[in-house]
Residue, then its C-alpha position, 0 to 999 in steps of 0.5 A: x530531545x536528540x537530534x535524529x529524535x527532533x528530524x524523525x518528529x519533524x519528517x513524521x508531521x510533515x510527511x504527506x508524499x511517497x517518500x522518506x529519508x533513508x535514515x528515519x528510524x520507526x519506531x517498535x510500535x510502528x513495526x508490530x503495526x506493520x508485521x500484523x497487518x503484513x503477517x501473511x507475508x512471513x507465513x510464504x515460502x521463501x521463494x513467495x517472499x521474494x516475488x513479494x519483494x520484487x512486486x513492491x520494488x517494481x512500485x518504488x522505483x521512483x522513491x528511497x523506501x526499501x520494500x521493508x519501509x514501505x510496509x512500515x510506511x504503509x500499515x501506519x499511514x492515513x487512509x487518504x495516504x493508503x489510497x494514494x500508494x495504491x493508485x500508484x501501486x495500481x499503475x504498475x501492479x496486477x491484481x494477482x500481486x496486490x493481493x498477495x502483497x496485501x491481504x484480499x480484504x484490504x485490497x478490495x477496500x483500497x484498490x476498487x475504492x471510487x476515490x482511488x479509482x479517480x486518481x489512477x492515469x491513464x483514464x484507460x486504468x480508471x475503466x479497468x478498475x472501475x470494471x473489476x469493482x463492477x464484477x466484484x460488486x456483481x458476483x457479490x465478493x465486494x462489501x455493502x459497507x464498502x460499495x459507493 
């Protein structure tokens, strides 16, 4: 095993947090997990496209993933992980660009999730959320399987 090989095994076990390193390498099968999940994305217009790219780069301020890696990242993560990277896309992102960003269903599942929910700061946040999955459940766009 190489090198780079050995450090991109070690990074993938180890990773638990929001960021990477610049030179970890994905592999083919990660990336045709993420262009699935993210297809629609591909499907906008070019200018589209860049909004999608400035939305997700508003919510990696603090990080090294390029928009790119974040997809990457984020269509292979754990569903305590996607949770997590919502409730800090939450913070920063309207509604509008997480569900362009992501598709309608993934961000009813992750976005008005309880647990994602009770991680968002200020509590201020948590009742904004905590209001929009009331009218969602309300108006019947929010899921039986999905309601807690």
């Amino acid at each position: 095993m190489s090198n780079k090989t050995a450090k991109n095994e070690t990074v993938r076990q180890n990773y638990k947090g929001f960021f990477l390193q610049n030179e970890y390498v994905f592999t083919e099968e990660e990336k045709k997990k993420a262009f699935d999940m993210f297809a629609h994305i591909a499907d906008m217009d070019e200018n589209e496209q860049k909004e999608i790219y400035e939305a997700i780069t508003r919510f990696l301020w603090d990080g090294n993933l390029t928009p790119e890696e974040f997809l990457i990242v984020f269509a292979n993560a754990d569903e305590d992980l996607r949770r997590r990277w919502f409730a800090k896309i939450l913070g920063v992102t309207d509604w509008y660009d997480v569900v362009r960003i992501f598709d309608f269903d993934t961000a009813l599942k992750y976005a008005l999730d309880d647990r994602t929910i009770a991680m968002l700061f200020p509590e201020a946040n948590q009742a904004i959320w905590r209001n929009l999955k009331r009218q969602y459940i309300k108006y019947g766009f929010y899921p039986k399987e999905e309601r807690q």
